[in-house]
N, CA, C and O atoms as a Tripos MOL2 file, in Angstrom:
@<TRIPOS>MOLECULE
protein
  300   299    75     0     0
PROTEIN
NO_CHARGES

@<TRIPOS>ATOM
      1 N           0.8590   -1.1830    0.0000 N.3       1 UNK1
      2 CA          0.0000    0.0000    0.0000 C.3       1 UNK1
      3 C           0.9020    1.2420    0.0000 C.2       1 UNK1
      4 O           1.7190    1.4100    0.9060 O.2       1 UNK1
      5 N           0.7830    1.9770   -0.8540 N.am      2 UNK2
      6 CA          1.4090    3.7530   -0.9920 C.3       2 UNK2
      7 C           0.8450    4.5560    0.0760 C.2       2 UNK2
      8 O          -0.2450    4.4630    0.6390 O.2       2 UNK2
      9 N           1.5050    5.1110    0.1890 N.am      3 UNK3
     10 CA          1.7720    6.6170    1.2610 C.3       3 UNK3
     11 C          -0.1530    7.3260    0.6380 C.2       3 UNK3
     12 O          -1.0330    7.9850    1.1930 O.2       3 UNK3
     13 N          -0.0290    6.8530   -0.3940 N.am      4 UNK4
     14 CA         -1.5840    7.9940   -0.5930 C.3       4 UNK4
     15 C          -2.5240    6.8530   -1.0910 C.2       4 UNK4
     16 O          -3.2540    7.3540   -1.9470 O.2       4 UNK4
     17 N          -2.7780    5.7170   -0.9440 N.am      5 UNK5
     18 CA         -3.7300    4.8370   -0.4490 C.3       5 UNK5
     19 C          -3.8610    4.5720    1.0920 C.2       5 UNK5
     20 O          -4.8980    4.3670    1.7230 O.2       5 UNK5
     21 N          -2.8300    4.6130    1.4590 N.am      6 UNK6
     22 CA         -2.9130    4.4940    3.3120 C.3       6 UNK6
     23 C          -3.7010    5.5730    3.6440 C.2       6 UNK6
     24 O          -4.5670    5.5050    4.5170 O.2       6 UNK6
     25 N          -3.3840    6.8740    2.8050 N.am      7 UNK7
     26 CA         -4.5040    8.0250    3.3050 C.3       7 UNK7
     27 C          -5.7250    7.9420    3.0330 C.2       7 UNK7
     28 O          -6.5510    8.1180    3.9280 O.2       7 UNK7
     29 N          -6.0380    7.7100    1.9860 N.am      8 UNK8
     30 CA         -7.3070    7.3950    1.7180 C.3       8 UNK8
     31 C          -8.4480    6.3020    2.3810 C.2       8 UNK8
     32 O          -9.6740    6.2880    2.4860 O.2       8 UNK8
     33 N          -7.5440    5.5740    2.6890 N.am      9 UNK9
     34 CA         -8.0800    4.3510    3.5390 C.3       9 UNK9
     35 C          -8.0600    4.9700    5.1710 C.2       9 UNK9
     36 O          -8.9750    4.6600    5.9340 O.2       9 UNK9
     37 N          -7.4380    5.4640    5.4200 N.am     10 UNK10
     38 CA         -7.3510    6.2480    7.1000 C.3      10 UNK10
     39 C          -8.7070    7.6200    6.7720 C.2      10 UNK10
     40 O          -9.4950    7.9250    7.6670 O.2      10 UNK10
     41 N          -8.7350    8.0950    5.7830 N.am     11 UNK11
     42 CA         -9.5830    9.0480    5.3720 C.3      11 UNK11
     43 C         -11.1310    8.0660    5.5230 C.2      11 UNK11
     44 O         -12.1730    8.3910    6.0910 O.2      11 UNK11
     45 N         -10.9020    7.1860    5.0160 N.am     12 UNK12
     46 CA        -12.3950    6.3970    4.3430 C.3      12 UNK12
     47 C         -12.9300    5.5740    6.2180 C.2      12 UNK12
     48 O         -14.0140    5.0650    6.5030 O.2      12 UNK12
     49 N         -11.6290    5.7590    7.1740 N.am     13 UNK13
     50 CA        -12.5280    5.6190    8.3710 C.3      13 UNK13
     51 C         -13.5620    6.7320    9.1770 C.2      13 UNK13
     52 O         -14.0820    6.6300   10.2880 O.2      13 UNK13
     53 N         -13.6150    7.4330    8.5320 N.am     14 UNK14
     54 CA        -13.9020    8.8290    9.7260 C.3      14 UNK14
     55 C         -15.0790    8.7870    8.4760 C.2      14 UNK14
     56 O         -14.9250    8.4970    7.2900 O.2      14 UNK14
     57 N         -16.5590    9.2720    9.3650 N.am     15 UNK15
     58 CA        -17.8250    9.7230    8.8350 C.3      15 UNK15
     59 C         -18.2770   10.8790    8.5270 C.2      15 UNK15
     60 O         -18.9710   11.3180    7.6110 O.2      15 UNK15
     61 N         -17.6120   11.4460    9.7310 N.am     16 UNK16
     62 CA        -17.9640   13.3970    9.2970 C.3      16 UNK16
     63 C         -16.8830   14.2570    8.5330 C.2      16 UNK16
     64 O         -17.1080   15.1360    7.7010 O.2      16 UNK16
     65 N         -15.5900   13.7890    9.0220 N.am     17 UNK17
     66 CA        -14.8410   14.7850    8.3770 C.3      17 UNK17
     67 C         -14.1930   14.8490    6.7530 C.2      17 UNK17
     68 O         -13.5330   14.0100    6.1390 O.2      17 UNK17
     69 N         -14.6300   16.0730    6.3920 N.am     18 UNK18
     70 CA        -14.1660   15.9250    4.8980 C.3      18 UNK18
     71 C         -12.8970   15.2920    4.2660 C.2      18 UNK18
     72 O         -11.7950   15.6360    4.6940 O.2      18 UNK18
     73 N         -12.9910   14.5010    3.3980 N.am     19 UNK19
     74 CA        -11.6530   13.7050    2.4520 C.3      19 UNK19
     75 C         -10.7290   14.2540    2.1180 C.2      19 UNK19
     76 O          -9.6040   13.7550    2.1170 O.2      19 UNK19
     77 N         -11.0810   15.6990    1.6700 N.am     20 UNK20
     78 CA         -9.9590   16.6150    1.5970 C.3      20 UNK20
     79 C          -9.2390   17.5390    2.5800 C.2      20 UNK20
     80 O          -8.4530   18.4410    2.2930 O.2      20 UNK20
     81 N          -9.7800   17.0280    4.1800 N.am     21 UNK21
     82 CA         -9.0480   17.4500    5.4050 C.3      21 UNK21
     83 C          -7.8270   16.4260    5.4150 C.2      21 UNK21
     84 O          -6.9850   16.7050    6.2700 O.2      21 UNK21
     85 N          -7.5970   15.4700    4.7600 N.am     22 UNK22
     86 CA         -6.2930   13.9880    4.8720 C.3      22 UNK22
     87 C          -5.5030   14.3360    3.8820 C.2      22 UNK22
     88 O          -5.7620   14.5830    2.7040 O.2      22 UNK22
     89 N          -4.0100   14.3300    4.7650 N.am     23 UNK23
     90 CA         -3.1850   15.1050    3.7600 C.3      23 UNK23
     91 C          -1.9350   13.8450    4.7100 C.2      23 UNK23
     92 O          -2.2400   13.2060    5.7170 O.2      23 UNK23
     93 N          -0.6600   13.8100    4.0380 N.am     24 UNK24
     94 CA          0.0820   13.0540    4.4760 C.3      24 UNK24
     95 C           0.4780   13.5920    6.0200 C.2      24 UNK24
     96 O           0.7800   12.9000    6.9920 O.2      24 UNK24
     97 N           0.3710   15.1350    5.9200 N.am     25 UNK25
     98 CA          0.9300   15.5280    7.0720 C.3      25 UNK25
     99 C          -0.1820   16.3690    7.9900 C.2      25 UNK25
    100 O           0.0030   17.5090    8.4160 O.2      25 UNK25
    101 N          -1.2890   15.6200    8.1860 N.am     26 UNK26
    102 CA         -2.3070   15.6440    8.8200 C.3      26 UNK26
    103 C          -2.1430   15.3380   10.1640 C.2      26 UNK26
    104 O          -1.4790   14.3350   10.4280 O.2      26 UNK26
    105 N          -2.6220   16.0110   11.0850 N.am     27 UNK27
    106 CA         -2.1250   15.9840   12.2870 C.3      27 UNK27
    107 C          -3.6270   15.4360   13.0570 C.2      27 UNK27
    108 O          -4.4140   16.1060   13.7270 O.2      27 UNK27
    109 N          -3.6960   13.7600   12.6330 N.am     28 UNK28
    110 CA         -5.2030   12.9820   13.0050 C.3      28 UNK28
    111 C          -5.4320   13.2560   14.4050 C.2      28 UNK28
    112 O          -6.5970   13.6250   14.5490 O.2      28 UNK28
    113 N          -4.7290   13.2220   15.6100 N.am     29 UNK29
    114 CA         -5.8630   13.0150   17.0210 C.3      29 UNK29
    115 C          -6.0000   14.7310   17.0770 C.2      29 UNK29
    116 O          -6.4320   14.9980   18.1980 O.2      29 UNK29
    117 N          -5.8310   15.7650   16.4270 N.am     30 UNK30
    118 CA         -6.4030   17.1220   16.3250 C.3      30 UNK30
    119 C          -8.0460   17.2450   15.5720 C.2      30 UNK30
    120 O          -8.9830   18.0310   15.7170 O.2      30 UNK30
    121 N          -7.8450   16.2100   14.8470 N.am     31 UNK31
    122 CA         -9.0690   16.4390   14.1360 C.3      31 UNK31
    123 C         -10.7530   16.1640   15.4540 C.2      31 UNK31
    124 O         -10.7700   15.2890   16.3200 O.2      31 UNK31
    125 N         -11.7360   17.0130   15.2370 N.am     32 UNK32
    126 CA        -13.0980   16.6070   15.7490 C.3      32 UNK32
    127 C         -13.5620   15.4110   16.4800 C.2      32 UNK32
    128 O         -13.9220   15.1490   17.6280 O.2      32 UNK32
    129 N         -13.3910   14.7190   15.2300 N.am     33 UNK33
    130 CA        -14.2130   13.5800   15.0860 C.3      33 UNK33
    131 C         -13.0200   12.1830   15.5940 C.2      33 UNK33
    132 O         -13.2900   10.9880   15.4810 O.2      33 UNK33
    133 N         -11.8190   12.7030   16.1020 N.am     34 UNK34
    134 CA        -10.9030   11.6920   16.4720 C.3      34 UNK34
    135 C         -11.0940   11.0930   18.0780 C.2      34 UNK34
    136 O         -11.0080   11.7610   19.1080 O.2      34 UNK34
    137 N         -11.3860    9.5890   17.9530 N.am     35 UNK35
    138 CA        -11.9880    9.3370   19.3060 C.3      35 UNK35
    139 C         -11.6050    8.2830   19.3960 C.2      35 UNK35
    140 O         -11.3550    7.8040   18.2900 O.2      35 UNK35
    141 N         -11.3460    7.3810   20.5260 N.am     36 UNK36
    142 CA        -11.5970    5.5990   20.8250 C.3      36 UNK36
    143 C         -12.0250    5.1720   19.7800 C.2      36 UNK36
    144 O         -11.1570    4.8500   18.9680 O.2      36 UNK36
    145 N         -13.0490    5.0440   19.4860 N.am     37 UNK37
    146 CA        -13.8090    4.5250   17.9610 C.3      37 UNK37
    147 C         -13.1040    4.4790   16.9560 C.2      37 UNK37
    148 O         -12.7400    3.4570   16.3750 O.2      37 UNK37
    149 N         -12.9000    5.4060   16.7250 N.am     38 UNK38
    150 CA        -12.3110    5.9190   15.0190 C.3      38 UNK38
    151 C         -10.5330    5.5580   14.9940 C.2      38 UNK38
    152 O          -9.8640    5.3840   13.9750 O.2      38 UNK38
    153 N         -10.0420    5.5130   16.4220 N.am     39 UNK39
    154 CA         -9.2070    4.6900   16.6540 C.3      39 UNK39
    155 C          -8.8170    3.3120   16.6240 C.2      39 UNK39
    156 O          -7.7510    2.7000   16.5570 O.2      39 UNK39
    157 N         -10.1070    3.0120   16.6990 N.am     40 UNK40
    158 CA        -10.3260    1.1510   17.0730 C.3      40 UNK40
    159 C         -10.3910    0.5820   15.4770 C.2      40 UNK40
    160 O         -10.0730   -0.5510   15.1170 O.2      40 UNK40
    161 N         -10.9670    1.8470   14.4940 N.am     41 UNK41
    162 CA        -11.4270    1.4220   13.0040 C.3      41 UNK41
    163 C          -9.8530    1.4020   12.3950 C.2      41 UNK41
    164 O          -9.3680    0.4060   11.8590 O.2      41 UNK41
    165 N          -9.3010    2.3990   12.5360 N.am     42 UNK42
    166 CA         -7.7280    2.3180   12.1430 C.3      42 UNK42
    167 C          -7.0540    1.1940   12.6480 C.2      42 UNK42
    168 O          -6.7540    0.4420   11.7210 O.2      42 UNK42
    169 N          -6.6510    0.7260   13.8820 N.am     43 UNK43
    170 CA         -5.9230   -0.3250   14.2050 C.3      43 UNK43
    171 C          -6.5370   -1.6350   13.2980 C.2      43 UNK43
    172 O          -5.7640   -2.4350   12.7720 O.2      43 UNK43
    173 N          -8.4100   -1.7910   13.1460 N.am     44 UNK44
    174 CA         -8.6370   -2.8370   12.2430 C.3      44 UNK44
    175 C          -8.5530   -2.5500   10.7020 C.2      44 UNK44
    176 O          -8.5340   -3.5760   10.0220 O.2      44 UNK44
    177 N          -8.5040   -1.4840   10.0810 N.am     45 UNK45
    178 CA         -8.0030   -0.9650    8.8180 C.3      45 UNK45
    179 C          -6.6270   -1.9220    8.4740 C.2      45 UNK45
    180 O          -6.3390   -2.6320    7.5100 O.2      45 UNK45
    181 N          -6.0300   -1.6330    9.5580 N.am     46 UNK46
    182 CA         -4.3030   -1.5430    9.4160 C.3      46 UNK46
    183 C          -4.3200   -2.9920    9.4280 C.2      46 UNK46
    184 O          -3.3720   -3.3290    8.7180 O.2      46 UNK46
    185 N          -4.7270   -3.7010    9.7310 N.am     47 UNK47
    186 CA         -4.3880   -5.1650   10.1960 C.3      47 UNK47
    187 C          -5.1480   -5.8700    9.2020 C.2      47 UNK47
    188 O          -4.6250   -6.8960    8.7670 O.2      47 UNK47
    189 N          -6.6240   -5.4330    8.6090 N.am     48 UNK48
    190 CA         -7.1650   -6.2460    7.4600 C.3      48 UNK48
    191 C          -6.3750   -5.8620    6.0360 C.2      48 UNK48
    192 O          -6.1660   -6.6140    5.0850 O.2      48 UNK48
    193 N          -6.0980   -4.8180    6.1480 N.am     49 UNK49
    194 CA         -5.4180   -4.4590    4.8000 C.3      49 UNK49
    195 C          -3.8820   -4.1370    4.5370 C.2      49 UNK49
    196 O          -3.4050   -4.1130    3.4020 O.2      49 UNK49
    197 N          -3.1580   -3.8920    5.6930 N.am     50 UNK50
    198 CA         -1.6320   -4.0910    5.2490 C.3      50 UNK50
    199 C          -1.5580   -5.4140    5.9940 C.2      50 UNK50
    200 O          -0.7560   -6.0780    5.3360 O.2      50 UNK50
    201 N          -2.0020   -6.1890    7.0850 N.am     51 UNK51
    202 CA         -1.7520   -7.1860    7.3110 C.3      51 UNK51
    203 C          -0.5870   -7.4350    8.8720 C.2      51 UNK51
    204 O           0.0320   -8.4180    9.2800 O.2      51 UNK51
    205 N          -0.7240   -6.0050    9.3830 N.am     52 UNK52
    206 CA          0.2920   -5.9260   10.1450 C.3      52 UNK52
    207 C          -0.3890   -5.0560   11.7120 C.2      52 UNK52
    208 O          -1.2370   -4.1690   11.8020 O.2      52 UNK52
    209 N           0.2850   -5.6600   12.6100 N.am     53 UNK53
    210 CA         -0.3440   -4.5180   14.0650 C.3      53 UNK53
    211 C           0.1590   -3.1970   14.4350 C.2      53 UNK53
    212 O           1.3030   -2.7720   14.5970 O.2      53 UNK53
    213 N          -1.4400   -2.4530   14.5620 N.am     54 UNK54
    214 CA         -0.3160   -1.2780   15.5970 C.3      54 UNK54
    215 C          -1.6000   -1.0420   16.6890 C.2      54 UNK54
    216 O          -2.7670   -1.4340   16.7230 O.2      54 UNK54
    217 N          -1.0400   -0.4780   17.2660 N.am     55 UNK55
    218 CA         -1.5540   -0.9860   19.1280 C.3      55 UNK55
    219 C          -2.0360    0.8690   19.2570 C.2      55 UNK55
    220 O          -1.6900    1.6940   18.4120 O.2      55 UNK55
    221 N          -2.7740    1.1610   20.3420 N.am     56 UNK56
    222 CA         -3.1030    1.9670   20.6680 C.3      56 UNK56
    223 C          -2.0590    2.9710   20.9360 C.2      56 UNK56
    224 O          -2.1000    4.0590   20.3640 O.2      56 UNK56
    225 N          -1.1010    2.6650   21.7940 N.am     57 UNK57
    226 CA          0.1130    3.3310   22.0380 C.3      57 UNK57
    227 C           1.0950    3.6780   20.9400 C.2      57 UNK57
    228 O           2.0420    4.4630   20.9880 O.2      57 UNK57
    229 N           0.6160    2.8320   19.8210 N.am     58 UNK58
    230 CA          1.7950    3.4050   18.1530 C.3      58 UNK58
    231 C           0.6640    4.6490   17.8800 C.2      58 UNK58
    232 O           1.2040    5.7240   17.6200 O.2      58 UNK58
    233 N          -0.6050    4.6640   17.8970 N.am     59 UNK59
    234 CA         -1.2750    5.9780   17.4840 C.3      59 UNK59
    235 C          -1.1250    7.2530   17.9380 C.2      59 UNK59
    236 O          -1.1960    8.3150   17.3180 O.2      59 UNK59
    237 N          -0.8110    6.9330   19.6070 N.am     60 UNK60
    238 CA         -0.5200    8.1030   20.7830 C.3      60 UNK60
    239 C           0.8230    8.6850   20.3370 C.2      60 UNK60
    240 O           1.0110    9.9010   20.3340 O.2      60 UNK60
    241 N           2.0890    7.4890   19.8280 N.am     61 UNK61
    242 CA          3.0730    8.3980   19.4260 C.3      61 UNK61
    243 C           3.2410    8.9150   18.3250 C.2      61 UNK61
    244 O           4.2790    9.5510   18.1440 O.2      61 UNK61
    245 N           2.0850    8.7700   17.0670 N.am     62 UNK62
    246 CA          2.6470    9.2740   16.3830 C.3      62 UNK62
    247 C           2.2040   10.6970   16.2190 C.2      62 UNK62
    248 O           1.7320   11.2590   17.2070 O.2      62 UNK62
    249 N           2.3160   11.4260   14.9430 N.am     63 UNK63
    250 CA          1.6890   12.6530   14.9990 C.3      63 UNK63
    251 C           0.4400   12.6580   13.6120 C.2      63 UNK63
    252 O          -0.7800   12.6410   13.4500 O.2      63 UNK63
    253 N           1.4700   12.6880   12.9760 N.am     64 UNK64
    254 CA          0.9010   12.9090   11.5480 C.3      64 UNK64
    255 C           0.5050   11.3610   10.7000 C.2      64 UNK64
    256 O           1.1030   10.3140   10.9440 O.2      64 UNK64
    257 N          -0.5550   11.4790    9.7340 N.am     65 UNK65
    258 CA         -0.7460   10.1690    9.0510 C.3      65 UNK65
    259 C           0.6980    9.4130    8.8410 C.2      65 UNK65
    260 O           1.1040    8.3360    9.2790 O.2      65 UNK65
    261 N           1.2900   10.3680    8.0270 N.am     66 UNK66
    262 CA          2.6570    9.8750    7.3640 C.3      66 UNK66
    263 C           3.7900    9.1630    8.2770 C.2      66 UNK66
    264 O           4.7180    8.3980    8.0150 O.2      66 UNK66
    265 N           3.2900    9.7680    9.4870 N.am     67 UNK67
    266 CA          4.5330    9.1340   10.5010 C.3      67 UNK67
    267 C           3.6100    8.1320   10.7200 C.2      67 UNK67
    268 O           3.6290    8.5650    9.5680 O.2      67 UNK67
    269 N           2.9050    7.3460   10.9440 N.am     68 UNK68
    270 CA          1.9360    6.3920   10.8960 C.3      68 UNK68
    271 C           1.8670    5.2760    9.9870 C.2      68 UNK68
    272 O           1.9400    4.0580   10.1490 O.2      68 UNK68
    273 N           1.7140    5.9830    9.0430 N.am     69 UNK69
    274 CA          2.1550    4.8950    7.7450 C.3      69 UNK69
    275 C           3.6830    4.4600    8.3030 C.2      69 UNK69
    276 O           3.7380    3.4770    9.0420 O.2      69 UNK69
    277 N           4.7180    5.0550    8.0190 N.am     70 UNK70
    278 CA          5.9930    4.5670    8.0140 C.3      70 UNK70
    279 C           6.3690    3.9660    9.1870 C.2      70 UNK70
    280 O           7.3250    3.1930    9.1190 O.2      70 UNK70
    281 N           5.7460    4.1700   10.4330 N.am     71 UNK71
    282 CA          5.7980    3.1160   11.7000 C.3      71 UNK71
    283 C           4.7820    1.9130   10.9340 C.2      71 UNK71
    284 O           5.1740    0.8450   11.4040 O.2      71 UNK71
    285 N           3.7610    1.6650   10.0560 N.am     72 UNK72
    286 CA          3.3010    0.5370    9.7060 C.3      72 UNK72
    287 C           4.1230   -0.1740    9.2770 C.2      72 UNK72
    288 O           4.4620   -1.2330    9.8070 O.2      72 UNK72
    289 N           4.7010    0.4140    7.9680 N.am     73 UNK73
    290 CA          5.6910    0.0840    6.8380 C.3      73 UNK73
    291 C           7.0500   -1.1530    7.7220 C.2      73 UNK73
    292 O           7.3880   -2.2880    7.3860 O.2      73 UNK73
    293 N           7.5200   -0.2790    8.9040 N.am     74 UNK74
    294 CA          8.6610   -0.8760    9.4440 C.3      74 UNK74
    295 C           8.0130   -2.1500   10.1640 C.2      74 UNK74
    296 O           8.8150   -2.8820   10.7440 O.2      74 UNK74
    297 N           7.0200   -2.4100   10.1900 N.am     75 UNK75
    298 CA          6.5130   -3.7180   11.4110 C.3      75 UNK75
    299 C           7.0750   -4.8580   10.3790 C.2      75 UNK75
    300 O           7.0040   -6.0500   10.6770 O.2      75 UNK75
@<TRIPOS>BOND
     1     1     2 1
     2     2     3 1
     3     3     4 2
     4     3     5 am
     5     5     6 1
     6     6     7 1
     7     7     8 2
     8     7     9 am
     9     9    10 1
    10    10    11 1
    11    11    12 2
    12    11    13 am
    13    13    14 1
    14    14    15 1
    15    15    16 2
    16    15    17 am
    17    17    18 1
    18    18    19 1
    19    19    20 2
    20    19    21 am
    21    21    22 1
    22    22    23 1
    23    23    24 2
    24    23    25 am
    25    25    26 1
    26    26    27 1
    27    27    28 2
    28    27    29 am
    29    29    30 1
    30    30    31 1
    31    31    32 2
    32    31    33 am
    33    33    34 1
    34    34    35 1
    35    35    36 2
    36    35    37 am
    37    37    38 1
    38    38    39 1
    39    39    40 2
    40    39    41 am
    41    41    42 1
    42    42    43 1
    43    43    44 2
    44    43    45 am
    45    45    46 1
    46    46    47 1
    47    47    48 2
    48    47    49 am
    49    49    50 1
    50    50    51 1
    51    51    52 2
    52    51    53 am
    53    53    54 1
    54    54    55 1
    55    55    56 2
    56    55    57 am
    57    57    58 1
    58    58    59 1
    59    59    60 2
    60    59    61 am
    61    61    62 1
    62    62    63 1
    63    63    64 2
    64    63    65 am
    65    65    66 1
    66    66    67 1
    67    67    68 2
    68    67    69 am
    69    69    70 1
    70    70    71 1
    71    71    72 2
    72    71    73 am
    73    73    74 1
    74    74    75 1
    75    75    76 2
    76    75    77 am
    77    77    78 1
    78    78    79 1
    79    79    80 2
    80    79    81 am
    81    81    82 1
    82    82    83 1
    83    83    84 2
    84    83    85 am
    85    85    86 1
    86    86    87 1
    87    87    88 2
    88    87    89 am
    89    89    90 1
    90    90    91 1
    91    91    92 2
    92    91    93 am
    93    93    94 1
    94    94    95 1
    95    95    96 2
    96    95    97 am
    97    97    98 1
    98    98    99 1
    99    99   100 2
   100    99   101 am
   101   101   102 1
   102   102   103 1
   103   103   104 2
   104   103   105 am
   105   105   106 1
   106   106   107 1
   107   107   108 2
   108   107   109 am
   109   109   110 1
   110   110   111 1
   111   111   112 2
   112   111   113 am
   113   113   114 1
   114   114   115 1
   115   115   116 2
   116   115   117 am
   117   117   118 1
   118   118   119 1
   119   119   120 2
   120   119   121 am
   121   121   122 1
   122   122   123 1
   123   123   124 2
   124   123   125 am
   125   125   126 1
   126   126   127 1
   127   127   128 2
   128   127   129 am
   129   129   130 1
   130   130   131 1
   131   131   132 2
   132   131   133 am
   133   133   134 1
   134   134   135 1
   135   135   136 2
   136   135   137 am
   137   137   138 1
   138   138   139 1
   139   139   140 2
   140   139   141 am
   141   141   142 1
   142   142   143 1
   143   143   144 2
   144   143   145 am
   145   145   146 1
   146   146   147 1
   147   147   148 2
   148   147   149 am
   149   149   150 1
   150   150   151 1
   151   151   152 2
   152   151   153 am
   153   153   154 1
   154   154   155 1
   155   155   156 2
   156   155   157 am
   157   157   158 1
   158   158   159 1
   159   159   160 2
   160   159   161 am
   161   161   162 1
   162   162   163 1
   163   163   164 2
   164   163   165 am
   165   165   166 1
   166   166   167 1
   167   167   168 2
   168   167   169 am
   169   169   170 1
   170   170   171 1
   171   171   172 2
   172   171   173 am
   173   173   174 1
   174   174   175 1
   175   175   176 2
   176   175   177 am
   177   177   178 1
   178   178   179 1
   179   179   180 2
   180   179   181 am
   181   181   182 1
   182   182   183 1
   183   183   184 2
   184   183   185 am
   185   185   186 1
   186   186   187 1
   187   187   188 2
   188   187   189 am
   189   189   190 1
   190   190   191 1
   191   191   192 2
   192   191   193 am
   193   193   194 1
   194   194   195 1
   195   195   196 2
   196   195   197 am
   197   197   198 1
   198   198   199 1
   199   199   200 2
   200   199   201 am
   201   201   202 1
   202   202   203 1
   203   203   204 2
   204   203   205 am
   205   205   206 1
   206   206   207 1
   207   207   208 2
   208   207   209 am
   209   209   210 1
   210   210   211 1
   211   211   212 2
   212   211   213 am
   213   213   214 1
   214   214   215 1
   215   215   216 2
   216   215   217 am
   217   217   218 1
   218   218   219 1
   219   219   220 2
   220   219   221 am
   221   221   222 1
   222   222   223 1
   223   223   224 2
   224   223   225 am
   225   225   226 1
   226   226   227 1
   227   227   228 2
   228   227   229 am
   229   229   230 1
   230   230   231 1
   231   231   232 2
   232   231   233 am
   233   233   234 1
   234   234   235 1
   235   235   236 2
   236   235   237 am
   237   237   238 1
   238   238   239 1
   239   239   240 2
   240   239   241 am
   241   241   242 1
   242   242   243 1
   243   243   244 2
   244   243   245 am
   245   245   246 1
   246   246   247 1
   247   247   248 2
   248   247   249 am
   249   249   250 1
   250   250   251 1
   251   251   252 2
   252   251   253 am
   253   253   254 1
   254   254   255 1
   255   255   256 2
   256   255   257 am
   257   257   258 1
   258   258   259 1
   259   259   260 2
   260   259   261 am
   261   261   262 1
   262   262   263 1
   263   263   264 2
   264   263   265 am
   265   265   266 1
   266   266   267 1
   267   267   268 2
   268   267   269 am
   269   269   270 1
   270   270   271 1
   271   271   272 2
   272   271   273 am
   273   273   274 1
   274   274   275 1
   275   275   276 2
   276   275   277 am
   277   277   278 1
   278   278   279 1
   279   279   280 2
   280   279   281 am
   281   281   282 1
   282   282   283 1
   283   283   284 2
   284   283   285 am
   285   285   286 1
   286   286   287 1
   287   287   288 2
   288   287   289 am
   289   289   290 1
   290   290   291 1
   291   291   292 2
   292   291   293 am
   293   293   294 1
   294   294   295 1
   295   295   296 2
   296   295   297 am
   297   297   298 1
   298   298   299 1
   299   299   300 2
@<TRIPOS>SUBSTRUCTURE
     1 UNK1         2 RESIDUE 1 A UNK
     2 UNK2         6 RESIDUE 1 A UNK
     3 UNK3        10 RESIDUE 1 A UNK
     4 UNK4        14 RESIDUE 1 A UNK
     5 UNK5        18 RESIDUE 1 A UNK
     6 UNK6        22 RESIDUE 1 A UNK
     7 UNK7        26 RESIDUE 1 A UNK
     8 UNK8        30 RESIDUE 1 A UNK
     9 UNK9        34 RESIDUE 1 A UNK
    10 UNK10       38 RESIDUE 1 A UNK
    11 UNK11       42 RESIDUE 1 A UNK
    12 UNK12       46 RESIDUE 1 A UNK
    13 UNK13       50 RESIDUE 1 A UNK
    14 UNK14       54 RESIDUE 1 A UNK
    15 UNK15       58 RESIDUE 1 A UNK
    16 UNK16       62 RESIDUE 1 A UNK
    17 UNK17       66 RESIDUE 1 A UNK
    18 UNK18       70 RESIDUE 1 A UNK
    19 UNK19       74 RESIDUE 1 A UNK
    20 UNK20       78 RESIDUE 1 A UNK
    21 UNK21       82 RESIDUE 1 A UNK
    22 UNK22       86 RESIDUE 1 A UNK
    23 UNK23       90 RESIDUE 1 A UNK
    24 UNK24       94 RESIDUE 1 A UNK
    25 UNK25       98 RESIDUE 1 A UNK
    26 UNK26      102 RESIDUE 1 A UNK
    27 UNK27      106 RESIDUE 1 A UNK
    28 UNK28      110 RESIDUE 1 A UNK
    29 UNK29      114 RESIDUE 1 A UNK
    30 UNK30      118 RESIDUE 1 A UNK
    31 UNK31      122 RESIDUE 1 A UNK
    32 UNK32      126 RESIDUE 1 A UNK
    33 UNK33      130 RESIDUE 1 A UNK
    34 UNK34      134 RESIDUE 1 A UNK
    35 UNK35      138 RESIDUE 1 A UNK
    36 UNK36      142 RESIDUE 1 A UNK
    37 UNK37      146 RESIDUE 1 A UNK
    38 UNK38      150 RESIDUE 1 A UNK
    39 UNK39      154 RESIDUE 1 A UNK
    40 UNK40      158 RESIDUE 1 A UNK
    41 UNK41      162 RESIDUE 1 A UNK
    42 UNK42      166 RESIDUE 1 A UNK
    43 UNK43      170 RESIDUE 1 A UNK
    44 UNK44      174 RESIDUE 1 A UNK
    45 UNK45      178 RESIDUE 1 A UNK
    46 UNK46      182 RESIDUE 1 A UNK
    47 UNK47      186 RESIDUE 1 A UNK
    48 UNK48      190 RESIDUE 1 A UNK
    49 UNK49      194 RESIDUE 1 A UNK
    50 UNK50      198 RESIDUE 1 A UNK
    51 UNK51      202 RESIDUE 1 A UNK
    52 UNK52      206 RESIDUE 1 A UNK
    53 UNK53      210 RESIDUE 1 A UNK
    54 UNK54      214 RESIDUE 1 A UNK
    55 UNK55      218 RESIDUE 1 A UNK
    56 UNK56      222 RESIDUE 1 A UNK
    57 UNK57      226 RESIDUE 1 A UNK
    58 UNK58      230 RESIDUE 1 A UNK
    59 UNK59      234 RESIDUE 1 A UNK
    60 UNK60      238 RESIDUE 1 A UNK
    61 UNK61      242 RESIDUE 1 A UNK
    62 UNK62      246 RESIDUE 1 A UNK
    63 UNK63      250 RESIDUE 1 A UNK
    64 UNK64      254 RESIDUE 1 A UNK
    65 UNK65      258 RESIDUE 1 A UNK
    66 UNK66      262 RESIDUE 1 A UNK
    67 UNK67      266 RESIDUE 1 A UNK
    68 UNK68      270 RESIDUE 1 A UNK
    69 UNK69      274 RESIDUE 1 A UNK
    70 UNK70      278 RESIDUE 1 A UNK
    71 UNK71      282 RESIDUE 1 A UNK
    72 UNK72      286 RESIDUE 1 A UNK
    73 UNK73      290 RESIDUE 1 A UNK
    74 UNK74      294 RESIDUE 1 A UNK
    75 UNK75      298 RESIDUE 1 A UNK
C-alpha cells in the first residue's frame, strides 16, 4: 500500500470529516471527530489491509498520518 492509499483508507474511516481534510501531514488526534472509535477502526483498517499490528500506544506516538504509515511500513 502507498503513502496515498494508506490516506485514503485512514480518510475512508472517519464519517464526518471531509476527504480533503487527509493530507500526508495531517495531524489525526487534532481532528473533531478523532476518538476511541475511530481509533479502534484504524488499528482494524491496518491489520485487514496491510496485514500488520499497531496498538493503541503506536497511534498516541505518532503525529501525523505519514509518521503512521511509516511506523506501519517498518513492522
Amino acid at each position: 500500500m502507498t503513502l496515498d492509499e494508506f490516506v485514503k483508507a485512514f480518510a475512508a474511516e472517519f464519517d464526518d470529516t471531509p476527504e480533503e481534510t487527509f493530507k500526508p501531514e495531517t495531524h489525526y488526534r487534532e481532528l473533531d471527530e478523532w476518538g476511541s472509535l475511530v481509533a479502534l477502526s484504524i488499528i482494524s483498517m491496518v491489520d485487514d489491509e496491510m496485514d500488520k499490528r499497531v496498538t493503541g500506544a503506536d497511534l498516541r506516538n505518532c503525529t501525523t498520518i505519514e509518521e503512521l504509515y511509516n511506523l506501519v511500513e517498518s513492522k
